[in-house]
Structures are given as structure tokens and as C-alpha cells.
N, C-alpha and C positions, 0 to 999 in steps of 0.2 A: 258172518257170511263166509270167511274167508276157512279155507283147512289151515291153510299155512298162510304165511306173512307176504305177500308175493314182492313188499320191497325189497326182503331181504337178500344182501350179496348171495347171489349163487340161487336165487330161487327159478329166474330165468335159464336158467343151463338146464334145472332140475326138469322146467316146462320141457324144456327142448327134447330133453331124451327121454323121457316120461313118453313125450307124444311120436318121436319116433320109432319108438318100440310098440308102443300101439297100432299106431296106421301100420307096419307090417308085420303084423303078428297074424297075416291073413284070417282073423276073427272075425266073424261074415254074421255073429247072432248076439244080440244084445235088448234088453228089456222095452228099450223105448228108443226110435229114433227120430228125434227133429229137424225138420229139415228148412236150414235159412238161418244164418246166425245175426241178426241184426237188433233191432231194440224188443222185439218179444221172444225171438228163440232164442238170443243168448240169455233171456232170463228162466224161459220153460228149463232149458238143457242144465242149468248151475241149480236149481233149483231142486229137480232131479234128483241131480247125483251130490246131493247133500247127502244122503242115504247111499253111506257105503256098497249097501248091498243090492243098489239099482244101478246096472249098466245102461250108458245110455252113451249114444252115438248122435253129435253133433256135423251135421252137413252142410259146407259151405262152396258155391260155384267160383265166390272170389279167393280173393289169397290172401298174404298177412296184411296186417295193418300197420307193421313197423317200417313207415315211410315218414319224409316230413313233413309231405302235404296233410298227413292223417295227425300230428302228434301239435303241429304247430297249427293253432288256430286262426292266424293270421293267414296262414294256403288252400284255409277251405276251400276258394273256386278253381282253384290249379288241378281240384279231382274232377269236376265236370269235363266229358269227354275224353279220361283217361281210362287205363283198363278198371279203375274204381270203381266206374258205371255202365249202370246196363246201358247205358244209352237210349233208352226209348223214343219212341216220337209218334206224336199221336195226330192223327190222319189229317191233310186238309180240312180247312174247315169253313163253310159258306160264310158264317156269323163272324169270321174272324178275316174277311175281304179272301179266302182261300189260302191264311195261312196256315201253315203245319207246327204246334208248339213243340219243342221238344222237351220230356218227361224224365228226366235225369232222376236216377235210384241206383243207392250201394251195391258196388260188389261186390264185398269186402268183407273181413274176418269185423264184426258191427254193423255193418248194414248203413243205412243212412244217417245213425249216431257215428257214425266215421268220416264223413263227408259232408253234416250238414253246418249248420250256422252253431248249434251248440245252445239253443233257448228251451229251456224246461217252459212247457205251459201245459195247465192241471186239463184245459176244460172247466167247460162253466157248467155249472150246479145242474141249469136245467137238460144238457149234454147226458149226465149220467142219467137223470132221472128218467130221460127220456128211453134212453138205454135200457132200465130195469123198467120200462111198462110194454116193450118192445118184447124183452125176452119174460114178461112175466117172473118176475124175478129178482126180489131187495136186495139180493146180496151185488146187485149192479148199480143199485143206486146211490146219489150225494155219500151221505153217510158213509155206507157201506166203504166207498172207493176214498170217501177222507181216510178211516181208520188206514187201506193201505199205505196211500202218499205216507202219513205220521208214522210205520212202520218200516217203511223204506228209507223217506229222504235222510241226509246228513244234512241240515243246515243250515246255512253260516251266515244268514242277517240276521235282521230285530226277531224278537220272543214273539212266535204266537203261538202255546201250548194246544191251541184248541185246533190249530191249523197243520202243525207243521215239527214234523218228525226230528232228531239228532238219535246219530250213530247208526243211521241202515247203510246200505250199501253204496246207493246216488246222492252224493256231494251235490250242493247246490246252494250257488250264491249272486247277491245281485250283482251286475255288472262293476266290476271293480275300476274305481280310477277312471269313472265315467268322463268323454269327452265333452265339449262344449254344445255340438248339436245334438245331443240326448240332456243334456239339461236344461237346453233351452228351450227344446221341444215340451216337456214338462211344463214349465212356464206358458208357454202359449199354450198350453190346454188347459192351463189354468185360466188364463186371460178369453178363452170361450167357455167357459164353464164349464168345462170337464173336471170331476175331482180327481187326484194325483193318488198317487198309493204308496205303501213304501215296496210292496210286491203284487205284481200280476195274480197271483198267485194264491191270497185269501180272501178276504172278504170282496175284492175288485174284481173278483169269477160269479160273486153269488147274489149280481143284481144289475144294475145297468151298465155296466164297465168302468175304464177310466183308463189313467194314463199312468203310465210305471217304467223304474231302469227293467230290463229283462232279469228273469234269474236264468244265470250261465250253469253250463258241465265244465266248467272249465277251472281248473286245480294250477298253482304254480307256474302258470304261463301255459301249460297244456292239458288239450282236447282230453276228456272223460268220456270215452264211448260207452255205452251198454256193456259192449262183450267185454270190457278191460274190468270195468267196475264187480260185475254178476260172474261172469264165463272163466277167465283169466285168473283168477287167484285159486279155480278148484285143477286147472289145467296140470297139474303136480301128481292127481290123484290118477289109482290105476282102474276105476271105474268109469273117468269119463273121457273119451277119444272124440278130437274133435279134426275134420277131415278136409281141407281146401282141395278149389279145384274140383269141386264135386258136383257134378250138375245134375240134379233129380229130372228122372228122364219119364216116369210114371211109376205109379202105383203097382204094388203087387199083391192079387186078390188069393183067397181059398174061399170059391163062392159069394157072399157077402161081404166077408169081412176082408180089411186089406192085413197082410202079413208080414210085409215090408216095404220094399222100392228099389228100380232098377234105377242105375247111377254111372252116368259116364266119368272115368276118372283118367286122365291122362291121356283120352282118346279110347280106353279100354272098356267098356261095358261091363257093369260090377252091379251082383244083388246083394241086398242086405235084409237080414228078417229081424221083423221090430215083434217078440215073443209078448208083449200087451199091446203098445197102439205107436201110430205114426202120428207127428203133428208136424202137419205144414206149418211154417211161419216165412214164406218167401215171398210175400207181399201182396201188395192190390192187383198186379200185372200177373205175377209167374206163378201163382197160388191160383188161380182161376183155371190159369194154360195148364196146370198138372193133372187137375181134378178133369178138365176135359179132355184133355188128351189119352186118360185113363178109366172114360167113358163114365165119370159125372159129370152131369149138366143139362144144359136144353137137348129134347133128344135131335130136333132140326139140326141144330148146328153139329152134332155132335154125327149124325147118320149123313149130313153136307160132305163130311173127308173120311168116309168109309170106319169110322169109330164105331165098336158096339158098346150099345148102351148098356149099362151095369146099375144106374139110378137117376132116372129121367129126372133135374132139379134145373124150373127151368128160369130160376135167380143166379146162378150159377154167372157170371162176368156181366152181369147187369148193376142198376142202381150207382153205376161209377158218378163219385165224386171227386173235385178238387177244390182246392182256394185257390184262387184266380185273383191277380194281381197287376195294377196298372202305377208305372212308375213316376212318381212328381219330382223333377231337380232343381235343384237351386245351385248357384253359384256362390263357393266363399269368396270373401271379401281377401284372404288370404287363405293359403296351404294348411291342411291341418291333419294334425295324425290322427290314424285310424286306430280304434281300440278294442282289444277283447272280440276279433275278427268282423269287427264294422257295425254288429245290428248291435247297440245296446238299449235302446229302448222301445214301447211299443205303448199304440194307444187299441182299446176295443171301445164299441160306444154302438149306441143301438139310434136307427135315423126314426123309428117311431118304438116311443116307450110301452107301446104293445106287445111288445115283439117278446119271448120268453128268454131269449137272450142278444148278446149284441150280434148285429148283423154286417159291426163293419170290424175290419181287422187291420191294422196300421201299424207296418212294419217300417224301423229307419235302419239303413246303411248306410254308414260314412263316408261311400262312395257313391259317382254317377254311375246308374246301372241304367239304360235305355233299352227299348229291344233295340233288335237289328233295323228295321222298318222304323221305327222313332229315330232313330240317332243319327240318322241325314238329317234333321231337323239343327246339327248342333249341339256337341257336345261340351260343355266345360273340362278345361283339364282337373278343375280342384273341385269337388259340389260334391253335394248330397244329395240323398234321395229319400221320398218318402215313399212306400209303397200303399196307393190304396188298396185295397184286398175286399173281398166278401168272403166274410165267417161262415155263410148259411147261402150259395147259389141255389136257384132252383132248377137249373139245368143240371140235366141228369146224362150221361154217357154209360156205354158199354163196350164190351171186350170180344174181340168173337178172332176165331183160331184161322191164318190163315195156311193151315194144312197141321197133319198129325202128327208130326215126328218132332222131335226136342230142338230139333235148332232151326225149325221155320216161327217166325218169328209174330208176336201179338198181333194184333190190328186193331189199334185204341180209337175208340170212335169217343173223344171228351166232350163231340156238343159244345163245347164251352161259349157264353150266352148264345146259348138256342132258345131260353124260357126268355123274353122278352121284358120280363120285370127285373132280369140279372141288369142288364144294360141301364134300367131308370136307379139299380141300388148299387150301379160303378159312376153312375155320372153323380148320383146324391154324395159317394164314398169319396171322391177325388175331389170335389167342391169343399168338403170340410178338409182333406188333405192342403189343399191352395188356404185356406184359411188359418192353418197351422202355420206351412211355411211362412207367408206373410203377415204373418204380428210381428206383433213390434219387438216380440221379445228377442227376434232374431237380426232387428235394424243395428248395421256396424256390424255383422256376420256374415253376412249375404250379401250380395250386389245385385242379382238379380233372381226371377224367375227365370231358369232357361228352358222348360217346358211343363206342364202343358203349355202354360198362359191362358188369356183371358180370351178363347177359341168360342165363334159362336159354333150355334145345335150340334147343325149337322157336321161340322168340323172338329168338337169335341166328340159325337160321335167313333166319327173317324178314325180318330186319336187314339182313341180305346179300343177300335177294332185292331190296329196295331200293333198295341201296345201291350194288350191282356198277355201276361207270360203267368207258370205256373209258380205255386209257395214250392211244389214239391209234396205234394200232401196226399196221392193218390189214394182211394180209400171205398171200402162200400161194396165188393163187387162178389162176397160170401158173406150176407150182412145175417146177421145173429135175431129172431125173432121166430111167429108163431104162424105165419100168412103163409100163400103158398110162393112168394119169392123168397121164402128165408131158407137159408142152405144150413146154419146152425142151430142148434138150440141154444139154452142160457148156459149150459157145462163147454159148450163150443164143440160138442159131438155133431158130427156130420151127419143129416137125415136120411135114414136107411141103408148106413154103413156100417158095420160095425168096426172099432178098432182103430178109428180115426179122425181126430182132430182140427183145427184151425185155431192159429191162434198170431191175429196181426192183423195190420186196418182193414183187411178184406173184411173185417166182421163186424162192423159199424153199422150200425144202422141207417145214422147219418153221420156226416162226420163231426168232428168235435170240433168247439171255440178256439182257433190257436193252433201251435204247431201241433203235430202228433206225435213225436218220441214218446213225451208222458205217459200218454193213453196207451199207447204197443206197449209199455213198460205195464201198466195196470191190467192190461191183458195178458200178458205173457204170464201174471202174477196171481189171477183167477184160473186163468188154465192149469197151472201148476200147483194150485188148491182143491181145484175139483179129479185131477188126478191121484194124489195124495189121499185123498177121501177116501175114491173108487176103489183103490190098492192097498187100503191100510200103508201108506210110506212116508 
């Protein structure tokens, strides 16, 4: 993957002035440009500009990622609320007693591989498959998306040849030096019959779940972003310029096709022409806001702020998904350290084995995390937490502009449980959660439950109204299919544009088992295969 060694003394200096001379070398034309560097444009952009002789321009709104909340895995949540994230917040909400969650996403040179928990999860089998009957299309399906993972990954637990790649670019390993509440958690799902695995990750994706340490991005004591792994070791070369501080402000058309993108940089308004095609990858939120801002999308919404329409697509900031998540704590029995930045293990598991894949999703941090609205209830200074989660909500959200211009800001409408069956599969999710914490495998580690507890209905209810806070998994809202809400095709080409691209959770159909790095990563890896095609590169 790499041109050069990017350990090497003196490779960083090389980055440095490589990319200084670039960004001003006022060069305004280049083959292809990406716009959004985080776990799928920094793989579309390194991918690229493997091919010396394909210029390509990397755009990013945030700035570097040489910080220690970014390098040190243990400051993950020191980035929430700093200039790292957009900050999002998605609108009151009836179903949630009228609160407003907030939707925390990267700003940063890696995206949300720079500021999340650091857990590679593949997606489960029926994920993909579902994916390639959406897009019409095997090269999306199981199969298809194993041989990438075994092409990519590096790594570094037990052998499974048939699963699981060594020497691509994404290092990946189980939780190292796991602590005592991810192994004991393990145990109590075993003790409910849940079977254990040695990774999330193969065979425990391609049938009813189970319980596993996480596999970590995490090298040497430090975070493994997308951009560092993929982006970062071509940063040396003179074909690839990569731009912070750049905020893709719209689209720029010649008729149909788009031909570059106007770009506020510094305060300065800057175009740039992409001489084959543009590919958005700035996520579920700002990926929707460009194309409508730039007159794709519903024509209503889009003719609501005096936008002319260029291609009525009226999926365009619909279909939005999240995981949604309700937090269980316990109390230690004494202080305990926290490891490999808190989440090391996780359980998936399905509440009726009909289901095509699991529907429930169980995250542990080694710390108390409550919402804000929960945590009058009483916090422990030392606990854990388990989070129940739904892998598959049936509440669906949308996006819609509230005015035209690049720094008026989204209006996330998440719904989150508005489908009325979400709430029977958080109250089912959190019931098996209390049944974890409370085995026995955890007696002499714990002292107590300090929330939920044994709440009756409508006060578990309650609870959960409270309490649903987001995984961070925004997704869905340019999903990839053949109906008339689908905005991409299966190559991730925008319908009835030419010259332009999407490639990030916006294109989900639905969203995937588990966190989403993976999957942006497996997308950013098809989009940069179906381009390479198109172009002979």
C-alpha cells in the first residue's frame, strides 16, 4: 500500500513539504476529487493515487489529527464537543419525552476513525447480501466483501485463512490485555447460553451472534485511523494533495455533469475542477446537505429555499438510520482500570431466531456512561456499563436543509423509536443486558446494579425514553439500490448525473450489524474498484 516507509526518520518532514508545496502551488485541476477524508475517502483518495499518473485532490473541513486526544486511545471522548466534531444535534423528539440527542461525527484529517472507540466490526453476512440484492449486484455480496476484508486486513489473532487477511493495510487485533469486566462478561454469556468466539468478526457475523473481545485499530498503545493507515503513507507523493479546512460548499455543474466543487478555504471561496468525477464521502449528514444544496434531491425541499433543481432524487436525506442505545451500570466492587480506551468486548444475539441477522447489539465500556436525564438517578464513581443497542431499529429519520447556503446548518429529524416495535426490541435488548450484568459470573466484582434496576412497565419505559443516546452510526440517507428512493447505483454513480460519485454510510441501504468503520472502509474499496475499471487505472 505504502510508496514509501512512512515510519521512516524524515518521512514526516517529507509529508510536510511535499503537501506544502502543493496546497500552494495554486493548481485548481486535477483528475479526481474526494471530498471528506475519513474511513471511506481516505481509502477512495490512497487508492487513487496509487497510480502515479492519476492526480487526485483530497478535501477535508477539519484539520490535522496530530493531537493526543486523536493518537492516544484512551482521550477518545475529550474529542466529542471539541473542534474534532461537527457537532450535530438532531431535533427534539416526541418519542424520546422531547429530548434532542446529540449526533457527534469527525472533523478531522480520518473522520470518525479519529475520534471513535476504535472497534473493527465486518457486518453480518446477511448485511452484505442484503446489500448486493438491493443494488442488484454480487460483487456487494458475503463473498464478494470477504475476499475484500482477506485483502485488506493485517491480522494479529488466531488463524482463520478462510476469514481473515495478513499484510493489507488495516492492522487489526483482539482487545489486548483484556480487563476483568470484558472477560467476565464473556462468561456470563456463556452462563445464558450465548456461544463466545475468539472474534466478532468470522464465523460469529454469519449466524445467530454471540459474545467476543472486540477487534481493535489500535497498534502500540495507539489509535489506527483510516487516513493514517490508507491516506498518510502516499502523502510523500506529488500526485496526491490533501487540503484541510476545506469546506465543500456545492457542486459544480457543465449541464449534467458535475465538473468540480466550489470550496470555502480560509474564509476564501475556492473552485476546483475534478477533469473525470467528484466523490463525495462526507458522511450521512453533509453528503445529503451538498447534493441538495447543489440542486439534488426532492424537488419540494429543494424549490422550499429557492434551490434550482438539476435532478429531482426524492431519496436524497431520507431512509436515515442509527443504533440507538440504552445504558445498563453496575457498580465495582473496587476501582478498576480502564483498557484499550474502555469498549473491549461485545455481545450480538438475535431475541427471535427468525430474524436474518442479530437484532440486538451490546456494547461494554469500562466506564459509567448515563445520559444526562439518567444520571440524576445516581452515578457510581467506579462502574461499568453495558449498552443495550438495536442493530436493525425500524424507525426511519430524515434530513431536510434548513436554508441554502453552506453554513446554515442540517435539521436531523432521527424519529428515534417512532416505529413502536423499536421500544418492545429496547425493552427485550436491556432485559438480556440486566441478565448479563447479574450473573454470577460478575459476584465479588460488582456491588450493585445502579441503573436501570428492576423498574416496573411504564417506568422502564421511561427509562429508555431518557436514556436512548446515539452508537454514532448515522447512515442511509443516499442509500444505493434500484427503487425510486435510491440515489445510487451498485458502481455508487449518482442517478442522472454524470461525473459523480458517493461513497460512505449515506449509501446503505440499511445499516450494518455493528459499528460502521468496516463497512465505509469496504465502500470506499468498491468505489475505488469501480473507478479503476471505468478508467483503465
Amino acid at each position: 500500500m505504502t510508496s514509501t516507509n512512512s515510519t521512516e526518520p524524515g518521512f514526516a518532514e517529507a509529508v510536510r513539504a511535499n503537501q506544502l508545496h502543493l496546497s500552494t502551488s495554486q493548481n485548481t485541476r486535477f483528475d479526481f476529487i474526494v471530498c471528506g477524508a475519513g474511513s471511506a475517502g481516505s481509502v477512495v483518495a490512497a487508492r487513487l493515487a496509487e497510480n502515479p499518473e492519476v492526480r487526485v485532490l483530497l478535501l477535508e473541513a477539519g484539520g490535522s489529527d496530530e493531537v493526543a486526544s486523536v493518537t492516544d486511545p484512551a482521550q477518545w471522548p475529550l474529542n466529542l464537543g471539541s473542534e474534532r466534531d461537527w457537532g450535530f444535534m438532531a431535533e427534539p423528539n416526541e418519542h424520546l419525552g422531547g429530548r434532542a440527542i446529540p449526533m457527534n461525527m469527525g472533523k478531522v484529517l480520518g473522520g470518525g476513525s479519529s475520534i471513535n472507540v476504535m472497534v473493527w466490526a465486518r457486518g453480518h453476512r446477511a448485511d452484505w447480501n442484503h446489500f448486493a440484492a438491493e443494488a442488484g449486484d454480487d460483487a456487494w455480496n458475503y463473498q464478494s466483501v470477504l475476499g475484500i476484508y482477506r485483502r485488506i486486513e493485517d491480522w494479529h489473532g488466531p488463524a482463520d485463512p478462510e476469514r481473515r487477511g495478513r499484510g493489507g493495510p488495516v492492522h487489526v487485533a483482539p482487545a489486548a490485555d483484556p480487563k476483568p469486566a470484558a472477560t467476565l462478561m464473556l462468561e456470563a454469556a456463556r452462563s445464558l447460553g450465548v456461544p463466545t468466539f475468539d472474534s466478532p468478526n468470522g464465523a460469529m457475523m454469519e449466524g445467530d451472534g454471540g459474545a467476543a473481545l472486540n477487534d481493535l485499530r489500535i497498534a502500540g498503545g495507539k489509535r489506527l485511523s483510516i487516513f493514517r493507515s490508507y491516506t498518510y503513507p502516499r502523502m510523500a507523493a506529488p500526485n496526491l494533495t490533501v487540503l484541510t479546512g476545506a469546506l465543500v460548499s456545492r457542486l459544480v455543474f457543465e449541464g449534467s455533469r458535475v465538473t468540480g466543487v466550489d470550496v470555502i478555504v480560509d474564509g476564501r471561496l475556492r473552485s476546483f475542477t475534478a477533469e473525470r468525477e467528484v466523490v463525495l464521502s462526507l458522511g450521512a449528514v453533509n453528503t445529503p446537505k451538498v447534493l441538495m444544496q447543489s440542486g439534488i434531491g426532492p424537488e419540494q425541499e429543494l424549490r422550499r429555499h429557492g434551490i434550482g433543481v438539476r435532478q429531482h432524487l426524492p431519496g436524497v436525506g431520507q431512509n436515515h438510520q442509527d443504533h440507538v442505545s440504552f445504558g445498563c451500570i453496575w457498580e465495582y466492587a473496587e476501582p478498576q482500570e480502564v483498557g484499550n480506551g474502555g469498549s473491549e468486548a461485545t455481545l450480538y444475539w438475535k431475541s427471535d431466531p427468525a430474524l436474518d441477522a442479530p437484532d440486538m447489539l451490546h456494547c461494554q465500556v469500562e466506564f459509567p456512561v448515563p445520559s444526562a436525564e439518567n444520571a440524576a438517578l445516581g452515578v457510581p464513581a467506579h462502574g461499568w456499563t453495558m449498552f443495550a443497542g438495536l442493530a436493525h431499529p425500524k424507525s426511519r429519520g430524515q434530513l431536510l436543509l434548513s436554508g441554502p447556503g453552506a453554513g446554515d446548518a442540517m435539521i436531523i429529524r432521527a424519529n428515534t423509536l417512532a416505529d413502536p416495535d423499536d421500544m418492545e426490541a429496547a425493552l427485550a435488548s436491556v432485559r438480556m443486558c440486566r441478565e448479563l450484568g447479574n450473573a454470577a459470573a460478575f459476584k465479588g466484582f460488582v456491588t450493585r446494579e445502579s441503573m436501570p434496576g428492576n423498574l416496573h412497565a411504564e417506568d422502564m419505559r421511561r427509562y429508555l425514553r431518557n436514556g436512548a443516546v446515539t452508537y454514532w452510526h448515522q447512515s442511509c440517507t443516499a442509500k444505493m439500490g434500484r427503487d425510486a428512493m435510491s440515489v445510487v447505483n451498485g458502481s455508487l454513480e449518482v442517478y442522472g448525473v454524470a461525473g459523480l460519485r458517493i461513497a460512505d454510510a449515506s449509501i446503505m441501504p440499511r445499516i450494518t450489524t455493528g459499528n460502521t468503520m468496516a463497512p465505509c472502509v469496504v465502500i470506499g474499496e468498491r468505489a475505488a474498484d469501480a473507478i479503476k475499471a471505468k478508467y483503465g487505472i
